[in-house]
N, C-alpha and C positions, 0 to 999 in steps of 0.2 A: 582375526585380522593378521595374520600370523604368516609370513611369507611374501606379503603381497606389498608393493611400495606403495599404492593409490590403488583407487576406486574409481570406476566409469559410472555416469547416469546418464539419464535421458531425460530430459526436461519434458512434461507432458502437457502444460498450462505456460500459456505467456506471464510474464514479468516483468513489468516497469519498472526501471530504478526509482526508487524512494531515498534512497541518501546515497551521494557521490561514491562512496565503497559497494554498492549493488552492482549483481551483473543484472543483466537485461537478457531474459531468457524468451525464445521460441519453444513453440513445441518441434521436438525434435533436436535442438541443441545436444550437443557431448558434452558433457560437462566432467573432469579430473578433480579428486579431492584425493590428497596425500592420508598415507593410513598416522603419521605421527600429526596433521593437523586434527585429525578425528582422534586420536588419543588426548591431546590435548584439551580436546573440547568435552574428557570423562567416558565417550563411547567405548565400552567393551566388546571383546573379541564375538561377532557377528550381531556387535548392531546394524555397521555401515550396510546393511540389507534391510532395514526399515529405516529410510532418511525421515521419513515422517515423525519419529520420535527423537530423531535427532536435532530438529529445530534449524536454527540459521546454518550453512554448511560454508566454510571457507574453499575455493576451487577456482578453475582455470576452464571458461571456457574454449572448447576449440574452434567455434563457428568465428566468436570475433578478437579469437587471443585475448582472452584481456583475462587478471583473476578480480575477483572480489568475492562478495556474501552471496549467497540466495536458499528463497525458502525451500526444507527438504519436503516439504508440502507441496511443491511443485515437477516434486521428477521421479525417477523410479530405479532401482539400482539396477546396474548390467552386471557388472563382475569386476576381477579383479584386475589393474594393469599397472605395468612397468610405468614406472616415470624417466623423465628423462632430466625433470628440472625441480629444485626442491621446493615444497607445497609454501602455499603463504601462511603470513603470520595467522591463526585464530584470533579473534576478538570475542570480547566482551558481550555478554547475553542481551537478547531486545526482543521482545513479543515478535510473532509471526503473523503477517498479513493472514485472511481469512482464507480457507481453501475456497474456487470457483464451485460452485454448487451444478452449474450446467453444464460439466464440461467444457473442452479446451473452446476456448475463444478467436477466432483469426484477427477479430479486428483489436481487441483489447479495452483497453481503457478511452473512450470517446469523453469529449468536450461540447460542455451544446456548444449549439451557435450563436455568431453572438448577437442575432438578434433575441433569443431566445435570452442570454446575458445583461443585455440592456433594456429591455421593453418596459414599459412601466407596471408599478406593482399593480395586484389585479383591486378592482374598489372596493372598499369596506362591508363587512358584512351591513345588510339593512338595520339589526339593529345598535349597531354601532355610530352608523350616521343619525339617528334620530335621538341617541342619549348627549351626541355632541350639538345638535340644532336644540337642545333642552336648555343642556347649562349655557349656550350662547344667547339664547333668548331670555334664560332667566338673567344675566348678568345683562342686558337690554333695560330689563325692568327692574331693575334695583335702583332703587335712590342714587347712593352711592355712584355707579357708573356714570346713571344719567347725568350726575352734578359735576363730574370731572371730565367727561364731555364739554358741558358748559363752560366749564372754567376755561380744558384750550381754547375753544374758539371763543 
């Protein structure tokens, strides 16, 4: 890491913020991470060439300015570059989202719809309905039942 103020990447997989301090990454975003916030974060002189084992990476998008976290399982390293502005603070370690298995996604992360949301549950297996018509019928023909039937009305 020796020379360089920050690190360029390329985001290769979309990324939805999951907590407020996420960036939100395209494929294709630039993405800047400062070489003293990857020191911070334990990375030794050429890790920042495999973000994959670096885990969550503190950085500065340039597509929508903004800095925050994102997964190094999501991008790939360019090279070295100048900064112009000092990196953000590192934070605290947190599991990494699952790498995409199918490659990059355009559409992302989808929501059914909300018919599909609201519809009613689908009906009980068969023999689930016939063990609950059991015990309702046998609680029909119980003494008991029968006689406290009688009594409300």
């Amino acid at each position: 890491m020796a020379g360089a103020e920050g690190f360029q990447y390329r985001a290769v997989y979309p990324f939805r913020r999951e907590r407020p301090e996420d960036l939100e990454l395209l494929p294709g975003d630039l993405l800047v991470v400062s070489r003293v916030a990857l020191q911070a974060l334990g990375v030794a002189d050429g890790g920042e060439r495999c973000p994959h084992n670096v885990g969550w990476m503190p950085g500065f998008n340039e597509r929508t300015r903004q800095r925050g976290d994102f997964p190094g399982t999501y991008v790939e390293f360019l090279g070295p570059v100048a900064l112009a502005r000092p990196g953000p603070r590192p934070r605290g370690p947190r599991p990494l989202p699952a790498r995409p298995l199918d490659g990059p996604s355009e559409s992302g992360h989808t929501l059914a719809s909300l018919a599909e949301q609201f519809s009613p549950p689908e009906p009980a297996p068969p023999i689930l309905v016939k063990l609950i018509e059991a015990i309702e019928q046998a609680e029909l023909d119980s003494e008991c039942y029968t006689g406290f039937v009688r009594y409300v009305y």
